[in-house]
C-alpha positions in Angstrom: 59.4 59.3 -13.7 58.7 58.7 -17.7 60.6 56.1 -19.3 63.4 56.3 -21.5 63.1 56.2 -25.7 64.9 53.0 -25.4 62.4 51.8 -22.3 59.7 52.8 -24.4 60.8 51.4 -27.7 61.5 48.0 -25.9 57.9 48.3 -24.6 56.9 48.4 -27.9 58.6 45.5 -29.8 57.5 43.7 -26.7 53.7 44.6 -27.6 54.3 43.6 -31.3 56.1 39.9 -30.0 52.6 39.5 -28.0 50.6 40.4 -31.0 52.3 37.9 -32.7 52.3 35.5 -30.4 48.1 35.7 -29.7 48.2 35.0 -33.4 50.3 31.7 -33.6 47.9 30.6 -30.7 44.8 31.7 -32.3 46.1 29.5 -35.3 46.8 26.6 -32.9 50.4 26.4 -33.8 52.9 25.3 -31.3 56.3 27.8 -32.1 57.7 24.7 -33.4 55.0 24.4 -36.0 55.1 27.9 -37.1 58.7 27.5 -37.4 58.5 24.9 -40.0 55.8 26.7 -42.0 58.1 29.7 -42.0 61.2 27.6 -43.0 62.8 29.2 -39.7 64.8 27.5 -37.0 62.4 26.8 -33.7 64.9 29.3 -32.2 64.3 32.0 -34.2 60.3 31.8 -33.8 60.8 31.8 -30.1 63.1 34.7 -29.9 61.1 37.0 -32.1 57.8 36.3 -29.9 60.0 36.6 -26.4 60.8 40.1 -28.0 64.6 39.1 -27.9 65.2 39.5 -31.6 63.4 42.3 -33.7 61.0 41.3 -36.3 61.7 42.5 -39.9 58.9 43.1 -42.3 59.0 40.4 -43.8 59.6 38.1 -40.7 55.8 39.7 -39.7 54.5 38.9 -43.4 56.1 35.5 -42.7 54.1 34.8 -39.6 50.8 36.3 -40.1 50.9 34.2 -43.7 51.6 31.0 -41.3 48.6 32.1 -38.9 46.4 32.4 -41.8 46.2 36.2 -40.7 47.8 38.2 -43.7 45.1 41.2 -43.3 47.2 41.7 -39.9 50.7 42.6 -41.5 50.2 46.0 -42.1 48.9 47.0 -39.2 52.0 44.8 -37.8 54.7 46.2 -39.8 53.7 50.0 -39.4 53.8 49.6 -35.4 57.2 48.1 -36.0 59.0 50.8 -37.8 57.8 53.4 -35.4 58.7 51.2 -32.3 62.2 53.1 -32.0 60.8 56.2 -32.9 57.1 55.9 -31.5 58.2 58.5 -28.7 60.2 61.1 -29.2 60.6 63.0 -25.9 60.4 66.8 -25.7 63.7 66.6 -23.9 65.8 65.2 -26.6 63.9 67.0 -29.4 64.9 70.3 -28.0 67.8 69.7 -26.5 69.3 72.1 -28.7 66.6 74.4 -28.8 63.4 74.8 -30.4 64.2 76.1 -33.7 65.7 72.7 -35.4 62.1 71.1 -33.8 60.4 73.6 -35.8 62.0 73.0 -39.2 62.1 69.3 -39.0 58.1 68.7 -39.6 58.0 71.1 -42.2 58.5 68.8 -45.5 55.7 66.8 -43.7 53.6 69.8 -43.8 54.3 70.6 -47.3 53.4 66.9 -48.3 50.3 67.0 -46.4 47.0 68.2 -48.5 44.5 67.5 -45.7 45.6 68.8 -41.9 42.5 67.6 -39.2 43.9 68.8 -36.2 42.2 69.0 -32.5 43.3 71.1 -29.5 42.3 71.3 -26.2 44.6 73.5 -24.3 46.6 75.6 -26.5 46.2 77.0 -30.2 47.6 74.7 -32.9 51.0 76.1 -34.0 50.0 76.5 -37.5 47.8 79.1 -35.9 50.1 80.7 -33.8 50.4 84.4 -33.7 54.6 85.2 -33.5 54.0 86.7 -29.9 51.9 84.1 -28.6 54.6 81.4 -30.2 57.3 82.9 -28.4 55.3 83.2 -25.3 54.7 80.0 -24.8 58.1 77.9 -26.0 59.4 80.4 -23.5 57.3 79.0 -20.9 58.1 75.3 -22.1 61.8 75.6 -22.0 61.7 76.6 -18.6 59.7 73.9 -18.0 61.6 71.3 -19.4 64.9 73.3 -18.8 66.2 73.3 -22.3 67.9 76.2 -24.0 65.1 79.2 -24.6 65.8 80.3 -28.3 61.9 80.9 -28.4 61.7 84.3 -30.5 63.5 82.6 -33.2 61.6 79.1 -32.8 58.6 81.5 -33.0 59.5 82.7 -36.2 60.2 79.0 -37.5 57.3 78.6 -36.8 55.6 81.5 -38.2 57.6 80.3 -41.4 56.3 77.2 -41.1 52.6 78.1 -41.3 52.7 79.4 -44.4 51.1 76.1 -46.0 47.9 78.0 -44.7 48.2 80.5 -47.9 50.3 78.2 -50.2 49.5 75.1 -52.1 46.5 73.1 -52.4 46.7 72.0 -48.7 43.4 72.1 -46.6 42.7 72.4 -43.0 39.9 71.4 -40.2 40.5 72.7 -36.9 38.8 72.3 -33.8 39.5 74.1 -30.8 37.8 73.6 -26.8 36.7 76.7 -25.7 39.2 76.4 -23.3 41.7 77.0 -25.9 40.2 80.9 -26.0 40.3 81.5 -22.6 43.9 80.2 -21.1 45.8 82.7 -20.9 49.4 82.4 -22.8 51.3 85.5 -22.5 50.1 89.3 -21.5 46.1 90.4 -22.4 47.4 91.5 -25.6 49.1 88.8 -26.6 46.2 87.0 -26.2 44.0 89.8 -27.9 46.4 89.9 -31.0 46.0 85.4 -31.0 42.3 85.4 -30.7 41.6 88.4 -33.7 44.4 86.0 -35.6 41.8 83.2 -35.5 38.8 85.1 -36.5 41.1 86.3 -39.9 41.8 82.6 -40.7 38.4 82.2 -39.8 37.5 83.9 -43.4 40.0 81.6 -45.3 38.5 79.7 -47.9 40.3 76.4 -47.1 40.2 76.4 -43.7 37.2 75.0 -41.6 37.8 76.0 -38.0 35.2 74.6 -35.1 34.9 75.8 -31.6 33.6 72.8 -28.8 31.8 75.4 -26.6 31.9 74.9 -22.9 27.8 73.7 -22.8 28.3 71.1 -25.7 26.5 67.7 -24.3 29.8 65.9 -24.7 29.7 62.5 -26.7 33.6 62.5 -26.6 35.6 63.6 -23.4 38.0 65.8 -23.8 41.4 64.4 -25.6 45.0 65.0 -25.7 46.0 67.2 -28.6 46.4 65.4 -31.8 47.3 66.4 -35.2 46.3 63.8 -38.7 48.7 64.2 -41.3 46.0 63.1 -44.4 45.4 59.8 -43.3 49.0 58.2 -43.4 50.1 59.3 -39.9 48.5 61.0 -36.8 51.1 63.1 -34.2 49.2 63.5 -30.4 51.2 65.7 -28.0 52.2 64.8 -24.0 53.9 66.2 -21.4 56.8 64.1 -21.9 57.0 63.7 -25.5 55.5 63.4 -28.6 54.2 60.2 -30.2 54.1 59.5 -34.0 50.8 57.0 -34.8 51.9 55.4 -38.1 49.8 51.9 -37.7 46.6 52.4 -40.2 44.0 51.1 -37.6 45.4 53.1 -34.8 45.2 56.4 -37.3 42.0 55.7 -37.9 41.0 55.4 -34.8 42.2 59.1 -34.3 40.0 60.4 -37.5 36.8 58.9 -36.3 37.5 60.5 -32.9 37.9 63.4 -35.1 34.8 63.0 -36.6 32.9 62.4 -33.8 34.3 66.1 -31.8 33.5 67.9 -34.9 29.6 66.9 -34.4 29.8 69.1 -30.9 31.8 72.0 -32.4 30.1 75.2 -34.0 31.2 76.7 -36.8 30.8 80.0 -38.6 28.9 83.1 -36.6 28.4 81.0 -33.7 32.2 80.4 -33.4 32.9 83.9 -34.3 31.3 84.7 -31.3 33.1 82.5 -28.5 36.0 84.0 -30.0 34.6 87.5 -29.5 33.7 86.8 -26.1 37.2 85.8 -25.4 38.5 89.3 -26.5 36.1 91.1 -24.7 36.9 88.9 -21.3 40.2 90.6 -21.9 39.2 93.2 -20.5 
């Protein structure tokens, strides 16, 4: 069973309290001590680190100033104002349907100018065909038993994805192989998704890789993840969907990024797993 938002928040502010805490002791301060250098009560020190009392910003600025760790703070205070929001499960997101889900992320799409985005089991949405959309939020509302309004989350969605011809934005995709072959919806569902892909293909701000089954694999397979420029990073779970706001952890995602786009292809040899696909169509 997953846990709850509040289960998982706690979990969280009770990861930031320990983070804290291995810093007061890397500092050698007894709570007492750090206490006094924060102008706190002892009480207050030891209720923050017990995860009893939620840190503010500037109680984190505070402590890491004590601990003679200030280059810490950020990282800190970024994984403390997602803590109630880190995971947002598909359950509650669409308990009202898809559609709202849709347009919620789309002034986060307008602001982004660079999209990296990596996919493993299904196409990214911004590449969705309308029928292969509404083929497959049909299949996760069953799923997840919330109320199907798929055709018109589909065209949210479609709506959505028009910051691939508008703006200044710019996008690097990479796609397993897999991605070509599962099969979402009927043959030509499918058929209409893949020749989709090898249209944007031609678009001149769009770099799209495919990881071809053979690649000598440096990085395992991942989750699906999505970097919004380099100021958040969204990764997709069964469950629900988690929003990476802390710069190190972000940064983490682009170099994993980085490092699947060295066993992608790109170009006429992409063109051609794509190809393949359709033809496997039969």
């Amino acid at each position: 069973m997953s846990a709850s938002p509040s289960s998982s928040a706690q979990a969280a502010r009770e990861a930031i309290a320990t983070r804290l805490g291995g810093l007061r002791q890397d500092a050698e301060l007894t709570g007492h001590e750090l206490a006094l250098r924060c102008g706190w009560s002892p009480a207050k020190s030891s209720r923050i680190e017990r995860a009893k009392t939620p840190a503010s910003a500037a109680d984190i600025r505070a402590w890491c100033k004590a601990c003679g760790a200030e280059d810490r703070a950020d990282d800190l205070i970024a994984a403390n104002r997602q803590a109630d929001q880190m995971y947002v499960h598909w359950q509650k997101l669409h308990r009202h349907g898809m559609r709202r889900a849709q347009e919620e992320v789309v002034p986060l799409y307008e602001q982004t100018r660079l999209f990296r985005v990596y996919c493993s089991n299904v196409v990214p949405g911004m590449l969705q065909t309308e029928a292969y959309a509404a083929a497959l939020l049909s299949t996760i509302a069953a799923f997840q038993g919330t109320p199907d309004d798929s055709q018109t989350a589909a065209e949210s969605r479609i709506e959505r994805s028009r910051v691939l011809h508008e703006g200044s934005h710019r996008f690097a995709l990479l796609l397993e192989e897999t991605v070509l072959r599962y099969r979402i919806g009927a043959a030509a569902t499918m058929a209409g998704q893949l020749g989709y892909l090898l249209a944007v293909m031609a678009l001149p701000n769009v770099s799209l890789g495919v990881i071809p089954f053979t690649a000598q694999r440096l990085v395992w397979p991942l989750e699906a993840f999505y970097l919004f420029d380099g100021r958040q990073a969204s990764v997709e779970l069964l469950t629900a969907a988690v929003n990476v706001t802390a710069p190190s952890e972000v940064a983490t995602y682009a170099k994993a990024f980085s490092e699947l786009s060295k066993l992608a292809v790109y170009g006429a040899p992409a063109r051609a797993l794509v190809s393949d696909a359709i033809t496997s169509l039969g």
